[in-house]
C-alpha positions, 0 to 999 in steps of 0.5 A, spaced: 156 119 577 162 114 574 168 117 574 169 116 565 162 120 564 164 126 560 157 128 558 151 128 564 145 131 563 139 130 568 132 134 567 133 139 562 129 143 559 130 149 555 124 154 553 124 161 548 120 167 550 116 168 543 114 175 545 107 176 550 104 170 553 107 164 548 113 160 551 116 154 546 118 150 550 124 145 545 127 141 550 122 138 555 126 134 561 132 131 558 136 126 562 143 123 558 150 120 559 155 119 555 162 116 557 168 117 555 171 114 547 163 113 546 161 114 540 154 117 539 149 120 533 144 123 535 138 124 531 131 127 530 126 131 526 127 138 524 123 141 531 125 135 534 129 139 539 137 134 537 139 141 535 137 145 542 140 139 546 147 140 541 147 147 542 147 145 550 152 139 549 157 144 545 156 150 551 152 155 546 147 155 550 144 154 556 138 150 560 131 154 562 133 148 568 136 142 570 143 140 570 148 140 566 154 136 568 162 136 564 167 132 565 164 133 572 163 140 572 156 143 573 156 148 566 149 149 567 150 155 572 157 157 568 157 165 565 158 166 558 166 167 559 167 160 563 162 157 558 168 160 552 174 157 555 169 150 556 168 150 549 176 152 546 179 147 551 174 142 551 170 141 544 172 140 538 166 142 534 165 139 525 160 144 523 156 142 515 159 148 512 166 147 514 166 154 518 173 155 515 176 163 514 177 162 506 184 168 505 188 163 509 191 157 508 190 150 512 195 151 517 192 158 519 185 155 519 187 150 524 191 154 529 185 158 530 183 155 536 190 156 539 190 163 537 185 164 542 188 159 547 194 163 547 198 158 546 205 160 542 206 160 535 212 155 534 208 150 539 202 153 535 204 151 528 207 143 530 200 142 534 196 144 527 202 140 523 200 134 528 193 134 527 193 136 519 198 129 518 193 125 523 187 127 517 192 125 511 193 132 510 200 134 511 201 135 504 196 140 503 198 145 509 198 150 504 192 151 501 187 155 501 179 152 502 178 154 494 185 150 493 181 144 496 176 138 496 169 138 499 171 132 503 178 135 504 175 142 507 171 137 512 178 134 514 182 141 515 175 143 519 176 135 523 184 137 524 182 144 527 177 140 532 182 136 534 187 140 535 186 143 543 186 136 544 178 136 546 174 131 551 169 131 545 169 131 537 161 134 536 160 134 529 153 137 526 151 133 519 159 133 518 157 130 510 151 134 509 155 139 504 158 132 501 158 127 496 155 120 497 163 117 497 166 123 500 161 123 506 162 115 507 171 116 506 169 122 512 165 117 517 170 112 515 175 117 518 171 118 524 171 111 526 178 110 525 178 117 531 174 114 534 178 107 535 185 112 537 180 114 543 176 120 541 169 121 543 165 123 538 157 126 539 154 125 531 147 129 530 143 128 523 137 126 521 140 121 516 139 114 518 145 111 514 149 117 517 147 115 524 148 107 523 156 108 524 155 110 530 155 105 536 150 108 540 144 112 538 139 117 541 132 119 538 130 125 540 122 127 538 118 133 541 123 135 546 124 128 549 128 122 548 124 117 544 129 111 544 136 110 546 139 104 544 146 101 542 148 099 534 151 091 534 157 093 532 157 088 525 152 092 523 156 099 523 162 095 521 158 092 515 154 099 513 162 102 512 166 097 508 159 098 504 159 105 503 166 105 501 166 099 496 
C-alpha cells in the first residue's frame, strides 16, 4: 500500500440481521483508497448504502467482512475503545445538524474533543482560539448557538472538527441545514482547508454539492457505480459561481 494512502478499504461488506432468516446486506464488497490532502464526495441515493460506507470510514461502525485499513492501521479487527481513540484523534466529523451543546459557548463546544483527549485546559483554550480564528470566528468565541448564524454554527462545528488536528475532515451534508448562499460560503471554506493540506471525505446526495470536489465516488446498491476525478475548472468555476 503507498506510504500517503490514509483510507484503505479492500471487499468490504456490511450486513443487518432484520430478525428470523432476513439478512440486508448495505454494503456488498467495497474496495476504495484515499490518499492523503484528498478531496472526496461521496454520493448516493438513499439506500444506496454511501451512509453505512460513512459510518465505517468514520469508525462508527464495523464491517461484516473485509479490510479496513487507517493510516495503516487495520480498524477492521479494533474493539470498541480503540475504535473511540481513532475517532477522537483521528477524524474531525461535520454533521448536517451542527451537533453543537446549545448552554455553552463557541469555545466550549470546540474544546470538546480535547476535553475527552485530556489535553489541559490552558493548551485546551489556545488550540480552540486557533481553530475558531482559522473558521473567521475569533470574535464570536463567546457565543452560544441561539447567539449565532446557521452558517456560523456550521463553522464552530468545522473549528471543533479541526481542533485534534485529525488525519480527515468527514463531513455528512454539511450545508443540508443552510441556505443556498450560506451553504456555497461553507464549501468555499472547505476548499480554502483543503488547499492548507486537509483531507476531506464529503457525503451528499446533491450534485452541486459534490462538483466541489475533486474527486467523486457514486455508490448504488451497495457497490461503487463510478469513481472519477472532477477537472479541476470545473470545481473551480461552480465556486466562484455560487458566490457570485
Amino acid at each position: 500500500m503507498a506510504q500517503d494512502v490514509v483510507i484503505n478499504l479492500q471487499q468490504i461488506v456490511k450486513s443487518y440481521d432484520m430478525g428470523g432468516a432476513e439478512e440486508v446486506q448495505a454494503l456488498r464488497g467495497v474496495s476504495v483508497q484515499m490518499g492523503k490532502n484528498e478531496y472526496v464526495a461521496i454520493m448516493g441515493p438513499s439506500g444506496s448504502g454511501k451512509s453505512t460506507l460513512m459510518n465505517i470510514i468514520g469508525c462508527l461502525d464495523t464491517p461484516t467482512s473485509g479490510l479496513y485499513e487507517f493510516n495503516g492501521l487495520n480498524v477492521s479487527e479494533m474493539n470498541d475503545n480503540q475504535l473511540a481513540k481513532i475517532r477522537n484523534k483521528e477524524i474531525g466529523f461535520v454533521f448536517q445538524t451542527f451537533n453543537l451543546l446549545a448552554r455553552s459557548d463557541s469555545l466550549h463546544n470546540v474544546e470538546l474533543p480535547l476535553i475527552y483527549g485530556g489535553v489541559a485546559a490552558a493548551e485546551r483554550k489556545r488550540l480552540a482560539v486557533e481553530a475558531l480564528e482559522h473558521v473567521g470566528l475569533g470574535d464570536r468565541q463567546h457565543h452560544k448557538p441561539n447567539e449565532l448564524s446557521g452558517g456560523q454554527r456550521q463553522r464552530v462545528a468545522i473549528a471543533r472538527a479541526l481542533v485534534n488536528k485529525p488525519s480527515i475532515l468527514l463531513a455528512d451534508e454539511p450545508t443540508g441545514n443552510l441556505d443556498t448562499k450560506t451553504g456555497e460560503e461553507i464549501m468555499l471554506l472547505f476548499e480554502q482547508l483543503h488547499k492548507q493540506g486537509n483531507t476531506i471525505i464529503l457525503v451528499t446526495h446533491e450534485e452541486s454539492i459534490a462538483e466541489h470536489a475533486h474527486r467523486i465516488i457514486r455508490v448504488r446498491d451497495g457497490m461503487v457505480e463510478s469513481d472519477r476525478k472532477v477537472d479541476e475548472r470545473t470545481s473551480v468555476q461552480s465556486l466562484l459561481s455560487g458566490i457570485r
